[in-house]
C-alpha positions as CSV (number, residue, x, y, z in Angstrom):
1,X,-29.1,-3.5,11.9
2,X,-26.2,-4.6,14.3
3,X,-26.3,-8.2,13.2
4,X,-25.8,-6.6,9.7
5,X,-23.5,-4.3,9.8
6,X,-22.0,-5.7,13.4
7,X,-18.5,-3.0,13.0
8,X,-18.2,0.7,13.4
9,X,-16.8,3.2,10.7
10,X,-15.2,6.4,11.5
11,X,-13.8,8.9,9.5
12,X,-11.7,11.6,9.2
13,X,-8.5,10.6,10.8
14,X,-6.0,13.1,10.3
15,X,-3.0,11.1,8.0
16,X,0.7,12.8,8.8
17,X,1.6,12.9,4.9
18,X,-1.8,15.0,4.1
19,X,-2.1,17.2,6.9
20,X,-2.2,20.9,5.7
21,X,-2.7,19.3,1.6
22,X,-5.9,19.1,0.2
23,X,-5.1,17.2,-2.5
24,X,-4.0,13.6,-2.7
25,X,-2.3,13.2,-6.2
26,X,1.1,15.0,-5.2
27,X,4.0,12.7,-6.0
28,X,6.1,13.7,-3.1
29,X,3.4,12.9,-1.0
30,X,2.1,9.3,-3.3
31,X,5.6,8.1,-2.2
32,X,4.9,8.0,1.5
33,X,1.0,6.9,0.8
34,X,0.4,6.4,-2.0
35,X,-3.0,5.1,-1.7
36,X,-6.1,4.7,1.2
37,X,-6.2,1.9,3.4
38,X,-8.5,0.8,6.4
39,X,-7.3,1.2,9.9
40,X,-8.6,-2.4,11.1
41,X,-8.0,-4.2,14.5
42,X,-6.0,-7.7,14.2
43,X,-8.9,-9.7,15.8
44,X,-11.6,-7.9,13.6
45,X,-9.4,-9.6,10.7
46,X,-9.3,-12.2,11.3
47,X,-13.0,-12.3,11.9
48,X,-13.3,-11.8,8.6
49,X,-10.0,-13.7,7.4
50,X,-8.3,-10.6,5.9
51,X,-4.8,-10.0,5.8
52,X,-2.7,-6.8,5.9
53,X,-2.5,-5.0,2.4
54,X,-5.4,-7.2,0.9
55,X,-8.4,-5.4,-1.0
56,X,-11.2,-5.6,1.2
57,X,-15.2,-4.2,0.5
58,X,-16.5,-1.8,3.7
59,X,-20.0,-1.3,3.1
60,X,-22.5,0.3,5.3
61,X,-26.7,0.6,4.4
62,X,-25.5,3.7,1.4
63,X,-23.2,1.6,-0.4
64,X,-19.5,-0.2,-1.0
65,X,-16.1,0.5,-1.6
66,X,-12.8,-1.2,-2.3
67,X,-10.0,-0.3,-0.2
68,X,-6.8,-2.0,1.1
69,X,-6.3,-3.3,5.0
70,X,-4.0,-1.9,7.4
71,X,-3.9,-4.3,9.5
72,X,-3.1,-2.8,12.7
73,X,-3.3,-2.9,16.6
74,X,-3.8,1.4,16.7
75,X,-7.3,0.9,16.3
76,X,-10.0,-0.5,18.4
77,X,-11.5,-3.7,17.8
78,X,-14.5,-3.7,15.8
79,X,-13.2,-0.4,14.2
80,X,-12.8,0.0,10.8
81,X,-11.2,3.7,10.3
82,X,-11.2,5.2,6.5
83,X,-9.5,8.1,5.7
84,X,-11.2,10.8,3.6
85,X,-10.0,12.6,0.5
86,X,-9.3,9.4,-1.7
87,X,-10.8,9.3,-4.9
88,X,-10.7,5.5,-5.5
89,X,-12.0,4.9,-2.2
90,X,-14.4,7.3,-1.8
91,X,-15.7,7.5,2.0
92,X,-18.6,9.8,1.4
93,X,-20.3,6.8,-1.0
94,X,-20.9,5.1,2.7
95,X,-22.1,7.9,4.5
96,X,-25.6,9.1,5.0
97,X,-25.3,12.9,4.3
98,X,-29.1,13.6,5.8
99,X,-27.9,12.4,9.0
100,X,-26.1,15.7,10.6
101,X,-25.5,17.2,14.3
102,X,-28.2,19.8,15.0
103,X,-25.5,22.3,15.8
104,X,-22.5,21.8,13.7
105,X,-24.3,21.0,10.2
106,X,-21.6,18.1,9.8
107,X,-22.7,15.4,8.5
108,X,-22.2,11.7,10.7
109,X,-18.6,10.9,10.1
110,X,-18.1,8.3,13.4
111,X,-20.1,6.0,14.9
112,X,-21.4,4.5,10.9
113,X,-22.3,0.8,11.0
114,X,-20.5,-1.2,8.5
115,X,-19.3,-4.8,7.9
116,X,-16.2,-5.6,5.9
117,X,-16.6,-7.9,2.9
118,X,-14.0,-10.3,1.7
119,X,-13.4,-9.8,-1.7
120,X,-10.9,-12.4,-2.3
């Protein structure tokens, strides 16, 4: 499954503008970030010849979705980090919600294989 999905998703990363606001559809906030984008190392684009602000696919073994890059050098290499809570790029779609930690209940939420797909 590594040569497949050869990156590593995580999820969950608390985003300054949303912390302590469920919802993402408030104008004051849309202004600062308005929409998701995917936390993703410089070298890992250009693995995959993406540049910052283009529409990329991350897909995993559950699914696909459409999100822009942020393309940025706060991440790890072969990271790709979604934030959650974004209806038009939903993360759950790409997460297996059988797979939880015998203690918490939570479902896996870091350490997902996933490639990134050039849609462009």
């Amino acid at each position: 499954m590594a040569r497949e999905y050869p990156e590593i998703l995580i999820t969950g990363a608390r985003q300054l503008e949303y912390i302590d606001a469920q919802m993402r559809y408030l104008p004051g906030l849309r202004i600062r970030r308005p929409e998701a984008e995917a936390d993703i190392h410089p070298v890992t684009a250009r693995k995959y010849n993406v540049i910052h602000g283009e529409l990329i696919g991350v897909e995993t073994p559950r699914g696909m979705i459409k999100i822009k890059a942020k393309v940025t050098d706060d991440i790890k290499e072969s990271v790709i980090s979604i934030p959650h809570g974004w209806a038009a790029a939903n993360v759950n779609i790409l997460l297996d919600c059988t797979m939880r930690d015998p203690i918490s209940g939570y479902m896996e939420m870091r350490g997902v294989a996933c490639r990134v797909v050039k849609l462009a």
